[in-house]
C-alpha positions as CSV (number, residue, x, y, z in Angstrom):
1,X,52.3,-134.1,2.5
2,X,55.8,-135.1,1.4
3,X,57.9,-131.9,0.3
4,X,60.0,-132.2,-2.7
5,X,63.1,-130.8,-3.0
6,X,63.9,-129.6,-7.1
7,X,66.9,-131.2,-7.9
8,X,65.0,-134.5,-7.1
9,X,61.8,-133.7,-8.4
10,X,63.1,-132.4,-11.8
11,X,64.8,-135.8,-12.8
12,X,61.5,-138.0,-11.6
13,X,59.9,-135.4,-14.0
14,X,61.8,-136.3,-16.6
15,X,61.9,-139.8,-16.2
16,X,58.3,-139.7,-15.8
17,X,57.4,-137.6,-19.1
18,X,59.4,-140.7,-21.2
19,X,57.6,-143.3,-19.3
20,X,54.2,-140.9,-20.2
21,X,54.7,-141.0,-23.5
22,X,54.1,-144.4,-24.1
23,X,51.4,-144.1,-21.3
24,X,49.5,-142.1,-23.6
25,X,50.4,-144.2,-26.7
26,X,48.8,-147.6,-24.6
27,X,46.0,-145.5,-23.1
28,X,45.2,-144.8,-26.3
29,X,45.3,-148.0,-27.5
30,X,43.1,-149.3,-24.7
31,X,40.2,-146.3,-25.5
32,X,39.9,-147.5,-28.8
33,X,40.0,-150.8,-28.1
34,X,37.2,-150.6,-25.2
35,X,35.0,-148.5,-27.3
36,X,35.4,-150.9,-30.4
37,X,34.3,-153.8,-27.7
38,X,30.9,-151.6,-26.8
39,X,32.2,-149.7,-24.2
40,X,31.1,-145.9,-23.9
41,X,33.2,-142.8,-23.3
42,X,32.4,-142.4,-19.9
43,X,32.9,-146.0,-19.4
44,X,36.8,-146.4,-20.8
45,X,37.4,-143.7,-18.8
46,X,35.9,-144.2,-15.4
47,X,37.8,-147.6,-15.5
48,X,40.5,-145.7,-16.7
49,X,40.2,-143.2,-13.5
50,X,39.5,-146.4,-11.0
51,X,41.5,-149.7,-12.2
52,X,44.4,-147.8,-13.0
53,X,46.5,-151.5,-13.9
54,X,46.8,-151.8,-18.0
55,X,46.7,-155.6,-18.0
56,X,43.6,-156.0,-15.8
57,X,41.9,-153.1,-18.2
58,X,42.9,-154.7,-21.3
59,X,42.4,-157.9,-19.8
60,X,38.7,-156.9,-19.1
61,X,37.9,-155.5,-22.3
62,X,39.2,-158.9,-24.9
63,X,37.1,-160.6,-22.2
64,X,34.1,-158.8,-22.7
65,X,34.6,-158.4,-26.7
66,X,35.4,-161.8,-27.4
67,X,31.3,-163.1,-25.7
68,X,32.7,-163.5,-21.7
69,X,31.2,-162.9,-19.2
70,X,31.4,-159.8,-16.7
71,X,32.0,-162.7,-14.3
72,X,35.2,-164.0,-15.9
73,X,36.2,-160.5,-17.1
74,X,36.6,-159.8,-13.3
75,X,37.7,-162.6,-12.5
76,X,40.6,-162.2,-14.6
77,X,41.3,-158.8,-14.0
78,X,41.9,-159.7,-10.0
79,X,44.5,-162.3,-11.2
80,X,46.2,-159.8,-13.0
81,X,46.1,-157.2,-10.7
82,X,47.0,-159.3,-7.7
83,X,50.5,-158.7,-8.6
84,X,50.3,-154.5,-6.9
85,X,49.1,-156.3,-4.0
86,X,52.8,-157.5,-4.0
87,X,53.9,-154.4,-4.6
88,X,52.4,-152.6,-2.3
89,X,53.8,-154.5,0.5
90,X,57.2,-153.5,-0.5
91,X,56.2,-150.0,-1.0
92,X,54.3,-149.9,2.4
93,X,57.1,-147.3,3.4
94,X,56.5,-145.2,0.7
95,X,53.1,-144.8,1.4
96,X,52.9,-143.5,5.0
97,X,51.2,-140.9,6.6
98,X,47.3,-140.4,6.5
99,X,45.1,-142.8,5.3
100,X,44.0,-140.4,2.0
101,X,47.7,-140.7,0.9
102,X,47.9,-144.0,2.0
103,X,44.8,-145.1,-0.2
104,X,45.5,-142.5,-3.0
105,X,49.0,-144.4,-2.9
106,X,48.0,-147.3,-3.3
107,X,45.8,-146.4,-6.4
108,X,48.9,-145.8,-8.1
109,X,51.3,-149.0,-7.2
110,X,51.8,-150.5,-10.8
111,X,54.5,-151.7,-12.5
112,X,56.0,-148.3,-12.9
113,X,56.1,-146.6,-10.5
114,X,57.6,-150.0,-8.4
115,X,60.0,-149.8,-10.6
116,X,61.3,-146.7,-10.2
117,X,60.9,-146.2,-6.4
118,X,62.7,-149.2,-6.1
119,X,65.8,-148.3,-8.1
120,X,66.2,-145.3,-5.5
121,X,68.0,-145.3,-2.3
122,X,66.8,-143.5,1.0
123,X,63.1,-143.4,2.4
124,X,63.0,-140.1,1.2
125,X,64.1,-140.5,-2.3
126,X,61.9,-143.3,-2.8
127,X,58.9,-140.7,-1.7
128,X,59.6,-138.1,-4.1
129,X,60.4,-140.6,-7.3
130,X,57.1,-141.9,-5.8
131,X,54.4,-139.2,-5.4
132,X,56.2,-137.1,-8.5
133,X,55.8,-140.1,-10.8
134,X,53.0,-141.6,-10.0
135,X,50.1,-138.5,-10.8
136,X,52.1,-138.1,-14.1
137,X,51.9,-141.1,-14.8
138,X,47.9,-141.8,-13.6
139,X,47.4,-138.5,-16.1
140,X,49.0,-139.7,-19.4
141,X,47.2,-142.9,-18.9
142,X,44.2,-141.4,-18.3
143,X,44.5,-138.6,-21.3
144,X,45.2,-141.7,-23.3
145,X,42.3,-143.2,-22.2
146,X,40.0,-140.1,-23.1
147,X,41.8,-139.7,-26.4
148,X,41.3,-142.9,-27.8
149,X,38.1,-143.4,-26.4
150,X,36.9,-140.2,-28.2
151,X,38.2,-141.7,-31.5
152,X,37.3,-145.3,-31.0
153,X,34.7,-145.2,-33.7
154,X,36.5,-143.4,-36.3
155,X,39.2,-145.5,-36.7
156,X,39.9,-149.6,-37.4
157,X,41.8,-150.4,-34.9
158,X,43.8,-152.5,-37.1
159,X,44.7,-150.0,-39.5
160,X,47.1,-148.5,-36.9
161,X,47.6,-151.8,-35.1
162,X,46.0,-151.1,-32.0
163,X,44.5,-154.5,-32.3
164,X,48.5,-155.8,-31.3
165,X,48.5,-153.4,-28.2
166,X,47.2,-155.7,-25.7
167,X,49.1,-158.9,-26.8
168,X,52.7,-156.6,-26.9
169,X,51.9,-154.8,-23.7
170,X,50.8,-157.7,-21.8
171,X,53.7,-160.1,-23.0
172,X,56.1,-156.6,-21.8
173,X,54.8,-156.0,-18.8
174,X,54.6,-160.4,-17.9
C-alpha cells in the first residue's frame, strides 16, 4: 500500500472535503430522485456502492422513470461511463501494484479524482492526491446516496429542486 506523507495528505484532505460537500449535496439529489423513480433503499445504494459514475446513475434512473427499458437504461449508462475507461488509461500509473488496488482503483476513476491527480506533478504525488481523494470522495457520494434515499418519499423533489439535479450536474460534468 502507498504510504502518505502528511504534509501531502492534509491538503488532498482538504481539497477533498470541498469537492465532498457537493458530493453529498448530488448524492442526495440522486437518492431522492431513484427512490421517487421506484427504486428501493437498498437499491440507490447498492448502485450507489457499485456504479460509482453520477451521470451513468442519474442517467439510469430518468431512463427507468420516464417508461425505458432496463435495456436502454444500460445502455446508456455504458455510453456515459465509457468516458473512465479514458481515464483510466492515463491514470494506469497511478493505479499500480496488486490487482485489489488496481481494481479498487479503478472503481474510483471519475471525473474527480482525474482531475485532481492530474493537476499534480511526480508519480508519487499523483498517488497520494489519488488514494486520499478518491475513498473521500466514494464516501460523501455514498452517504449522499443513503441520505436521500432514506428521505425520497417524504419530500417533492421539486419543492427543493432536486428535480434540476440531473440536467445541472450532467450539463457540468459534459
Amino acid at each position: 500500500m502507498h504510504h502518505f506523507r502528511a504534509p501531502d495528505a492534509r491538503h488532498v484532505v482538504s481539497a477533498s472535503l470541498v469537492i465532498g460537500v457537493a458530493f453529498v449535496v448530488f448524492g442526495m439529489s440522486f437518492g431522492v430522485l431513484a427512490v421517487g423513480a421506484g427504486a428501493s433503499v437498498a437499491q440507490a445504494c447498492v448502485m450507489s456502492l457499485f456504479i460509482f459514475t453520477g451521470a451513468s446513475q442519474m442517467s439510469i434512473v430518468s431512463v427507468i422513470a420516464a417508461g425505458g427499458s432496463p435495456a436502454s437504461a444500460f445502455g446508456g449508462a455504458v455510453l456515459l461511463a465509457g468516458r473512465n475507461a479514458v481515464y483510466g488509461l492515463a491514470m494506469s500509473p497511478v493505479l499500480d501494484g496488486s490487482l485489489g488496488s488496481r481494481l479498487l482503483g479503478a472503481q474510483w476513476v471519475i471525473d474527480e479524482t482525474t482531475a485532481l491527480v492530474t493537476a499534480e506533478d511526480g508519480d508519487e504525488r499523483k498517488k497520494t492526491v489519488f488514494w486520499v481523494s478518491a475513498p473521500i470522495l466514494y464516501a460523501a457520494w455514498n452517504l449522499g446516496t443513503l441520505g436521500g434515499a432514506l428521505i425520497g418519499n417524504s419530500i417533492d423533489p421539486t419543492t427543493f429542486g432536486l428535480d434540476a439535479a440531473f440536467p445541472v450536474m450532467f450539463t457540468a460534468m459534459v
